[in-house]
C-alpha positions in Angstrom: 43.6 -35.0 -7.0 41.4 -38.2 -5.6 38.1 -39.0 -6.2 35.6 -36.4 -4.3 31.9 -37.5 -3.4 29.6 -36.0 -1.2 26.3 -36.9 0.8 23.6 -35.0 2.0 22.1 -35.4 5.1 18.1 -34.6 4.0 16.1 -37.7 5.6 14.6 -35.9 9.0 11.2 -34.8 9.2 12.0 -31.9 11.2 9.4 -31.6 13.4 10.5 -29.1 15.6 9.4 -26.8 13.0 5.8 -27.5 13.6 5.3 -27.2 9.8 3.7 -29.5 6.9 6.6 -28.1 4.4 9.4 -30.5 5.0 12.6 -29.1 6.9 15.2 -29.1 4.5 12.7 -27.1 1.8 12.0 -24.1 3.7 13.5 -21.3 2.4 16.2 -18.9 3.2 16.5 -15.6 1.3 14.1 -17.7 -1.7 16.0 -20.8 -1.7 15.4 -24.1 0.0 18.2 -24.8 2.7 18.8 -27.9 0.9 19.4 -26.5 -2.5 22.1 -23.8 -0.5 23.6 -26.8 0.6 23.7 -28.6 -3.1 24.7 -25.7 -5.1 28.0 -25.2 -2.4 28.8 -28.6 -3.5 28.7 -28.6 -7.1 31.7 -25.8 -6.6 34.1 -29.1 -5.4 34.4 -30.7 -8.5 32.5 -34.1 -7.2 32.2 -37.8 -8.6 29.1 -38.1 -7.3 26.7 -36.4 -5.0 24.0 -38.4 -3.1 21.1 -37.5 -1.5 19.7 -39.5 1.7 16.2 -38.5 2.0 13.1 -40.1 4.0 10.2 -38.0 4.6 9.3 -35.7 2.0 11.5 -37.5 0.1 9.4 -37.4 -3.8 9.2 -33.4 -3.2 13.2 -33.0 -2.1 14.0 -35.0 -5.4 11.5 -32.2 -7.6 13.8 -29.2 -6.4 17.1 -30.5 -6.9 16.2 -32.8 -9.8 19.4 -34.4 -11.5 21.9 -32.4 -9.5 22.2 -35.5 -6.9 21.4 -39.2 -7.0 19.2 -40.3 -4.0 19.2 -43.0 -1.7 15.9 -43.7 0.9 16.3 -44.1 4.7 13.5 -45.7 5.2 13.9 -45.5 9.7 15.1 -42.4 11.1 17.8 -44.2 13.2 20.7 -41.4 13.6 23.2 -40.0 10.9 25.4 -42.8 11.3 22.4 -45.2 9.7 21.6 -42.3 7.1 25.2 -42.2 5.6 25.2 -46.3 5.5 22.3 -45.9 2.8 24.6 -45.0 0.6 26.9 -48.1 0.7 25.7 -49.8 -2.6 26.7 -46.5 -4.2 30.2 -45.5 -2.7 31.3 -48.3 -0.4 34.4 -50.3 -3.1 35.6 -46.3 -4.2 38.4 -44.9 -3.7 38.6 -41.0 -2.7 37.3 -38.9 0.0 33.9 -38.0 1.4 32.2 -35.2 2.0 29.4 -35.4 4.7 27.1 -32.4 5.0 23.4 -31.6 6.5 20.9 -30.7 4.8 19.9 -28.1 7.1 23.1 -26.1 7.0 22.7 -23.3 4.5 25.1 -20.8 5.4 27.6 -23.7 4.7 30.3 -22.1 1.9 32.2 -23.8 -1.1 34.9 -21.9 -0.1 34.8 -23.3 3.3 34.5 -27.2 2.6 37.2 -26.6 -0.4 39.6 -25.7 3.1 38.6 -28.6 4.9 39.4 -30.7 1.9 42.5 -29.4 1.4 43.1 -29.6 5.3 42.3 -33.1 5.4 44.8 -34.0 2.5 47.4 -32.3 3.8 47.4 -33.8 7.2 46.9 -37.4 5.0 43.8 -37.8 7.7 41.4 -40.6 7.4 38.6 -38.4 8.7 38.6 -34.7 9.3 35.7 -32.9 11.1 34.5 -29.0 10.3 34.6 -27.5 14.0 34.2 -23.9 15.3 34.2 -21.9 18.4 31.5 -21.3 20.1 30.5 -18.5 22.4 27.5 -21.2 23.6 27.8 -24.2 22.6 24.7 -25.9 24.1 22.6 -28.4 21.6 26.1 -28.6 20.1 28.2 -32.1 19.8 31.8 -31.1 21.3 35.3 -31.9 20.2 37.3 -33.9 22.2 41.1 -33.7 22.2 44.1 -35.1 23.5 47.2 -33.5 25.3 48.9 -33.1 22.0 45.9 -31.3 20.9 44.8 -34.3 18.4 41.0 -35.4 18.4 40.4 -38.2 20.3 36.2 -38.4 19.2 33.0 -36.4 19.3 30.6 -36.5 22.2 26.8 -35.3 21.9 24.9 -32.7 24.2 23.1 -35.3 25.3 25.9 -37.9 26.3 28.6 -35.3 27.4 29.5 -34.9 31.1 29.7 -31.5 32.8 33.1 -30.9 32.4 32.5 -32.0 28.4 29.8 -29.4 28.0 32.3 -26.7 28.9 34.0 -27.2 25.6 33.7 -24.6 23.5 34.6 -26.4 20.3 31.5 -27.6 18.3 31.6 -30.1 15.8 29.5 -28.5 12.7 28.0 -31.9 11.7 30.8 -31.9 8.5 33.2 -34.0 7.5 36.0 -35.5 5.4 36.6 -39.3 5.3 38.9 -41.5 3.7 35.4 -43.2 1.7 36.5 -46.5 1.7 37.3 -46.5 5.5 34.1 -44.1 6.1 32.2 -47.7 5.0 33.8 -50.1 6.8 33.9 -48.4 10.0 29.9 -47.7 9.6 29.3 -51.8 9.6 30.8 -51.4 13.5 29.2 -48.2 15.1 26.6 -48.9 17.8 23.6 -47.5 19.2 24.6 -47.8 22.6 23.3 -44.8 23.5 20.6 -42.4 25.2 18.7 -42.0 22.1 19.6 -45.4 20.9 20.9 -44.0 17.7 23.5 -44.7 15.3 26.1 -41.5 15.3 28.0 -40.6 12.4 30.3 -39.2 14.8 31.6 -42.6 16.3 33.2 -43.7 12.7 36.2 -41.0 14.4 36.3 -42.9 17.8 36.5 -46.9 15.7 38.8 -44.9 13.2 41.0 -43.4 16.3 41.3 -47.1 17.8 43.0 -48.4 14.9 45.7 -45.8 15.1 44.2 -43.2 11.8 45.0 -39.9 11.8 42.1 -38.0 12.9 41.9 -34.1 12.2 39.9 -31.0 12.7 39.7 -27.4 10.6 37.8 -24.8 12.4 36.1 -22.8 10.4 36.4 -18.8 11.4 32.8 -18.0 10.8 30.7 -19.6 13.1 27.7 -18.5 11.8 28.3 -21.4 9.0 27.6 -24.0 11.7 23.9 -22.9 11.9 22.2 -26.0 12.0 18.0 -24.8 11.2 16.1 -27.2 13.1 13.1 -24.3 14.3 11.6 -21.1 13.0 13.7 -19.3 15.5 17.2 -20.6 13.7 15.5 -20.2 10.5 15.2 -16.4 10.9 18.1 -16.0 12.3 19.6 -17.8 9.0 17.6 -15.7 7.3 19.0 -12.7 8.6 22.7 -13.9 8.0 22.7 -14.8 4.5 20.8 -11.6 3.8 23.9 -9.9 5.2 26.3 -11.5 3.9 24.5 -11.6 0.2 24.6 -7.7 0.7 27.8 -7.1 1.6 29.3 -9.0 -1.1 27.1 -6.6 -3.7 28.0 -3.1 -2.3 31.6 -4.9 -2.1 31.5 -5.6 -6.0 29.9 -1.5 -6.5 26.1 -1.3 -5.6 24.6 1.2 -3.6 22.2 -0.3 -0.9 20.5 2.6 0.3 19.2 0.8 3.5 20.8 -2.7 3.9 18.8 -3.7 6.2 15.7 -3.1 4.6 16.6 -4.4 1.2 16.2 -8.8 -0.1 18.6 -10.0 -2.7 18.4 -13.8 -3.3 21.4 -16.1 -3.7 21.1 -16.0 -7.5 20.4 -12.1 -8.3 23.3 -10.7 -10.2 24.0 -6.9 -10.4 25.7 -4.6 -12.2 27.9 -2.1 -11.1 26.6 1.8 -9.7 23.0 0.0 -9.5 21.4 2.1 -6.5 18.5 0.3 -4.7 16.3 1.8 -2.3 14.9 0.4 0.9 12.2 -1.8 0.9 13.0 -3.5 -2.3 13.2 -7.2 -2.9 15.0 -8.8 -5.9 14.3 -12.4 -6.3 14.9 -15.2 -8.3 17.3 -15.1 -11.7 16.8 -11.5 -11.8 19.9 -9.6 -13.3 20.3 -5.6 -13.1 22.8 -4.2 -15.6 24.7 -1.2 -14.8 23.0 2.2 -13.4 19.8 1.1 -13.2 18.0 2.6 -9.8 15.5 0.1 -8.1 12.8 1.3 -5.5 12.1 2.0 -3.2 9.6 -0.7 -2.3 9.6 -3.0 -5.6 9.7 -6.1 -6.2 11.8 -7.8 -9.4 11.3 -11.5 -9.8 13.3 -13.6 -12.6 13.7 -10.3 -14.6 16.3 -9.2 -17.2 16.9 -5.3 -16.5 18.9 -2.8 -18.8 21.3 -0.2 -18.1 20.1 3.3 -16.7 16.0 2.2 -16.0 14.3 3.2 -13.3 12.0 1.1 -11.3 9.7 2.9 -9.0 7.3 1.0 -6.5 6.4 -1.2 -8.5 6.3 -4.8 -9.0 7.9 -7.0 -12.2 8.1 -10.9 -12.9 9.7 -13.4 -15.3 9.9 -10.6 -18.0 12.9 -8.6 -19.9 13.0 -5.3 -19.5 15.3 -2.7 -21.5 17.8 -0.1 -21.3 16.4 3.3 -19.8 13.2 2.4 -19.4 11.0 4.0 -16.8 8.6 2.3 -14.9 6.1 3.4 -12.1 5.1 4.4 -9.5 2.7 1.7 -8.8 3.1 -0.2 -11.9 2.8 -4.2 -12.6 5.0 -6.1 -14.9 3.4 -9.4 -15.0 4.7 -12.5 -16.7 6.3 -13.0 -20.0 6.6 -9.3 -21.2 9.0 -8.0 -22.9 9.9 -4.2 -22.6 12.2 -2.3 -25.5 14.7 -0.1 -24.8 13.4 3.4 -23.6 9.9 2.4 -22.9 7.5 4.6 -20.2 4.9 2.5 -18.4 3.8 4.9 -15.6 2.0 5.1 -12.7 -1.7 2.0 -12.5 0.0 0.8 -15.5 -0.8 -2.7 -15.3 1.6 -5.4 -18.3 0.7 -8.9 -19.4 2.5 -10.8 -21.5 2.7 -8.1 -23.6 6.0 -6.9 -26.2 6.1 -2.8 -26.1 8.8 -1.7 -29.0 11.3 1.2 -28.6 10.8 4.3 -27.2 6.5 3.2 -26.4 4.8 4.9 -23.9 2.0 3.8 -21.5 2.1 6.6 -19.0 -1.1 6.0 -16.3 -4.1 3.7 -15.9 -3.9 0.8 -18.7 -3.9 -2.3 -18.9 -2.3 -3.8 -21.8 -2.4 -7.6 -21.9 -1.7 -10.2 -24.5 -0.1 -7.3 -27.0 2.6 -6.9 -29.5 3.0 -2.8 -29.4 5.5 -1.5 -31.7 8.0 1.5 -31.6 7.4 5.2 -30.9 3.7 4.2 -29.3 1.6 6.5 -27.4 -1.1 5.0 -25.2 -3.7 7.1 -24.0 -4.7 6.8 -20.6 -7.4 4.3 -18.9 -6.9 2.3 -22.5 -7.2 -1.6 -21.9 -6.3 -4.2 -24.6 -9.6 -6.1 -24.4 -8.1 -9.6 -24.3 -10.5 -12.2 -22.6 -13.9 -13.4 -24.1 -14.4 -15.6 -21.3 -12.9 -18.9 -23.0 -9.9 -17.9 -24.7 -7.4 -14.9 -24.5 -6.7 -13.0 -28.2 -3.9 -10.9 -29.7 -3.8 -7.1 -29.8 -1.3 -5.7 -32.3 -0.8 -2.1 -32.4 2.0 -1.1 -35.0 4.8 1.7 -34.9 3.9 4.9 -34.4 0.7 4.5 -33.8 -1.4 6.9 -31.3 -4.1 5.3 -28.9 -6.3 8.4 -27.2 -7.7 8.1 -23.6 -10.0 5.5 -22.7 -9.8 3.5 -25.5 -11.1 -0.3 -25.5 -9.2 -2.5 -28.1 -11.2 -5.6 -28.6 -9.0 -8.4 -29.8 -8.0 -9.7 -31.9 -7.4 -6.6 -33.4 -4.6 -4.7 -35.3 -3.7 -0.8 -35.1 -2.1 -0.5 -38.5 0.9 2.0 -38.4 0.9 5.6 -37.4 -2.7 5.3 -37.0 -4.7 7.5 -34.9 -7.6 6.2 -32.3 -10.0 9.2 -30.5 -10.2 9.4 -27.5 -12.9 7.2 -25.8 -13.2 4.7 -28.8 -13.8 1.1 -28.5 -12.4 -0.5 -31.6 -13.6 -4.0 -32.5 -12.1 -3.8 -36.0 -9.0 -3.5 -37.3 -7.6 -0.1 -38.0 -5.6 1.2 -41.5 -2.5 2.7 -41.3 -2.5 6.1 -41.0 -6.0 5.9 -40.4 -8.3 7.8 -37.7 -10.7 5.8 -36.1 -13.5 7.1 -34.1 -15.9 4.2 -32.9 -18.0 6.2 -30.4 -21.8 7.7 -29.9 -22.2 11.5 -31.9 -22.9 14.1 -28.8 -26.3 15.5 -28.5 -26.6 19.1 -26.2 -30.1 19.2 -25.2 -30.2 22.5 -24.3 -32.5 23.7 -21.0 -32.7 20.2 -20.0 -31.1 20.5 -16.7 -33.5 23.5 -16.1 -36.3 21.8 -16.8 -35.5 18.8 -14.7 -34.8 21.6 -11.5 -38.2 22.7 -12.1 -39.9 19.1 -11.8 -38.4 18.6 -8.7 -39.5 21.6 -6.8 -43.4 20.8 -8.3 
């Protein structure tokens, strides 16, 4: 096998998106378009990956880090120009070189392995990624010669009438012999309308000299989608959602409502996980087997066991057991961690916060900044007092312990094992084990009162 390298196309400003997030960093189902693209990539076994970026270019460097090298075009003067940045890098190696956009995230590893492979097998010194399409307008077309063979690549904007009824699209993807890619990039001109320097010409200087020049069309159009306005980001949108879906309920989850459910790029499920409408699992969230999810929740960078339920509820950057039940209306916030057949019920609200097995927070707490052991019962509208204003503080509650209703725990402070706290108690010092604590005001009945106050007021 040669020598593979790849560049990114990631340098436009992408105005047409009448946005102050650069284009190739908006999203689509979570995930910058230009991290879709890098991640495809790294599935081609690559030398080297590069990176030509312009505007933006400090925040497109922070998301993919040290997955790509970089290279700065510096002028906006056409894709030709853009993959010429890289010439210090690639220009004396040997191999073949893949040219993507940055802004094509429906773009497949699978796809760009074939048109590889295609463009070995036909020994081709440059191969473009075309496809058929139903309207190709905004599209640069394919041109080909009686014996079908390309002859070159003519933009929207240059094409004649008869040109523009060609129905094969070049994707804005290639293959090049790399060494050849270089040369032929010193010799492309901007003899044009926009007075741009096209990538596309290297095929038309390659042609001349008598190179084999070849084409794979891709079956899925959709993987063309070049996102260059809202309107092609939605629709993007909408089409990896699908196809993210599909492959899931292909691999054994139920999706209630596909339409109405979000699974990023990176979620991994189990198998017989049902998920109800409404829900949206983002992130490095991973459901294991028979867990049921919704409807309407939300699970971001989670770890959830086998057989729990999540209810309308919301959970983030926390691991949550096996058969655990949680909400309706609950919140897992950040950095909890949830044993294995834990309850936190409905206006239950979690902070960083460990609950042991088998615990049980069943309605309106709030338990934050807690280590709760095993076999816990917490009473109802019982908050973990955590914040002094300056600094947050431990709460420890031990196995077995029982915390009654409406309960303020005032940390630091420990609940020492199979302790008992009445109801209504707010406990500023630690308790013993097996210890009841009552830290409330003794009841006085003041009997006729309420009589005697009726009678005032009629006076």
């Amino acid at each position: 096998m040669t020598n593979r390298y790849a560049v990114v196309l990631a340098a436009g400003q992408g105005t047409r998106m009448k946005s102050k997030l650069y284009k190739v960093l908006h999203p689509v189902c979570g995930k910058p378009m230009v991290q879709h693209v890098v991640d495809q990539l790294n599935t081609l076994d690559l030398k080297e990956l590069i990176t030509v970026v312009g505007f933006g270019a400090e925040k497109v460097q922070d998301q993919l880090g040290e997955d790509s090298h970089y290279v700065i075009q510096e002028e906006q003067l056409g894709t030709g120009h853009a993959v010429l940045q890289a010439d210090d890098i690639l220009a004396d190696r040997e191999g073949t070189t893949v040219v993507v956009c940055g802004d094509t995230p429906l773009l497949t590893g699978e796809t760009l392995q074939k048109l590889i492979d295609h463009h070995d097998a036909e020994k081709a010194k440059a191969t473009i990624l075309t496809a058929h399409a139903e309207d190709p307008t905004g599209y640069g077309r394919v041109i080909r010669g009686g014996n079908g063979q390309v002859e070159r690549i003519v933009e929207q904007k240059d094409a004649s009438e008869e040109e523009q009824a060609i129905q094969e699209i070049n994707t804005g993807t290639y293959c090049f012999d790399n060494a050849m890619l270089f040369e032929a990039l010193k010799n492309v001109s901007n003899d044009n309308v926009q007075g741009e320097y096209y990538l596309p010409d290297v095929i038309e200087i390659l042609k001349g000299r008598g190179e084999t020049i070849s084409a794979y069309q891709t079956p899925e159009f959709s993987e063309s989608l070049g996102v260059n306005d809202r309107v092609a980001l939605s629709k993007a949108e909408k089409l990896m959602k699908r196809r993210i879906n599909e492959q899931h309920m292909r691999n054994g989850v139920t999706l209630v409502d596909p339409d109405q459910t979000y699974i990023g790029p990176d979620v991994e499920i189990g198998q017989d996980v049902v998920i109800y409408p409404g829900s949206v699992l983002e992130g490095t969230t991973f459901i294991e087997n028979d867990a049921v999810i919704g409807p309407h929740t939300t699970i971001t960078n989670c770890h959830v066991g086998a057989e729990t339920t999540v209810k309308q509820s919301a959970a983030a950057d926390s691991r949550i057991g096996a058969r655990v039940q949680i909400g309706p209306f609950a919140h897992i916030r950040p950095q909890s961690n949830l044993g294995d057949d834990v309850k936190v019920g409905n206006f239950v609200e979690v902070k960083k916060a460990a609950f042991g097995n088998g615990s049980k927070a069943s309605h309106l707490s709030y338990i934050g900044d807690a280590e709760v052991g095993s076999g816990v019962n917490i009473g109802c509208g019982t908050i973990t007092v955590n914040y002094d204003g300056k600094n947050k503080h431990l709460t420890t509650i031990e196995d077995d312990a029982f915390i009654g209703c409406n309960s303020n725990l005032i940390a630091p402070v420990k609940v020492g094992k199979g302790a008992y706290v009445a109801a209504g108690s707010t406990i500023n010092e630690d308790v013993p084990s097996e210890a009841l604590s009552i830290a409330r005001s003794r009841q006085t009945n003041k009997e006729g009162y309420a009589t005697k106050m009726k009678s005032i007021k009629k006076d």
